[in-house]
N, C-alpha and C positions, 0 to 999 in steps of 0.2 A: 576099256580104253577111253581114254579122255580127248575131249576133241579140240584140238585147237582152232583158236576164233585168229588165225594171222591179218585181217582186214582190220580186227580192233586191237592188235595186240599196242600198237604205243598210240593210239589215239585218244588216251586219258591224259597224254604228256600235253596235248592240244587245249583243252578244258579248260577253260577260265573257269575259276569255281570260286579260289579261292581269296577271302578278305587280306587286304590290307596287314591287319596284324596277327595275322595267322605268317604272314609270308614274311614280318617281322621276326618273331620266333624264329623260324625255321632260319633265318640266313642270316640272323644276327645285326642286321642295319635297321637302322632306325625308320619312323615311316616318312621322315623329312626327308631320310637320305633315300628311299626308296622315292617318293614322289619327286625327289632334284634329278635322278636316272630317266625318270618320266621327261620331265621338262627339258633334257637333253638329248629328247631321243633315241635313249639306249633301249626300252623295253615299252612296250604300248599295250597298259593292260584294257580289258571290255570294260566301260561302265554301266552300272543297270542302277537308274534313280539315283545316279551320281553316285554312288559305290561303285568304287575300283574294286576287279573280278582277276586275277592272277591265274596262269598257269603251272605247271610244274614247271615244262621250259621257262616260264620267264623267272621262277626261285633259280634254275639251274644259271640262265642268262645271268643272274644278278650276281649269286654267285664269280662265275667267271670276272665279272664286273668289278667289285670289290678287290678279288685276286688282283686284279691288272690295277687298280688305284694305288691300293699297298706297296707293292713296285714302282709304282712314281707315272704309270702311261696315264693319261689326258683324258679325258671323258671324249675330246674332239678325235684324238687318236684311237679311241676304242671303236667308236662310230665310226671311222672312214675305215678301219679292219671288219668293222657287222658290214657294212657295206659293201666291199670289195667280198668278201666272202658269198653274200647276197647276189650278187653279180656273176661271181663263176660258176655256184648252184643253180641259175638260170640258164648261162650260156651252156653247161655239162647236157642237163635237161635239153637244151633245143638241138645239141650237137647228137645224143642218142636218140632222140627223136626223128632227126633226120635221115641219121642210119640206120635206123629202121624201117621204113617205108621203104629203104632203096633195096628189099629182097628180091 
C-alpha cells in the first residue's frame, strides 16, 4: 500500500524553482512579455542573485493571463479580478475560521 504524503501533495505548485526561460517555453510568451506581467503586477516571481524563480502557479497564472489578453481584457482589469478574487479567498477563510471556534 503506498502512502499518501496529502500535506505535500500540491505544494510543488508553490516552488519557485523555475528560470525565466524555462517558463518561456512552457507558456509560449516571450520573457519581455513575461517580465511586463511582472511590472504590472500580475505574477511576482522569487529572485535569487537577481534571477527570477517561477512557480508552476505562476506558468499556470500566466497562462490564464495571456488567455484573458487574447480576448481583448486589460492587464488593469485582470489585476482588479486577481484582486477581488484575493479578497474573497481571505474573507471565506476568516468567515470559516470564525465558525469554527463557535462549537
Amino acid at each position: 500500500m503506498v502512502k499518501r504524503l496529502s500535506h505535500l501533495e500540491n505544494k510543488y505548485k508553490d516552488k519557485k524553482v523555475i528560470s525565466i526561460g524555462i517558463v518561456s517555453e512552457l507558456t509560449g510568451l516571450t520573457p519581455r512579455q513575461i517580465r511586463y506581467y511582472e511590472e504590472r503586477k500580475l505574477i511576482f516571481p522569487d529572485r535569487t542573485k537577481g534571477i527570477r524563480k517561477y512557480s508552476f502557479d505562476d506558468i499556470e497564472k500566466l497562462i490564464d493571463i495571456a488567455n484573458k489578453r487574447e480576448e481583448g481584457v486589460t492587464t488593469r482589469e485582470i489585476r482588479m479580478e486577481m484582486n477581488k478574487s484575493i479578497r474573497n479567498k481571505m474573507l471565506k477563510g476568516q468567515l470559516n475560521g470564525h465558525f469554527r471556534t463557535k462549537t
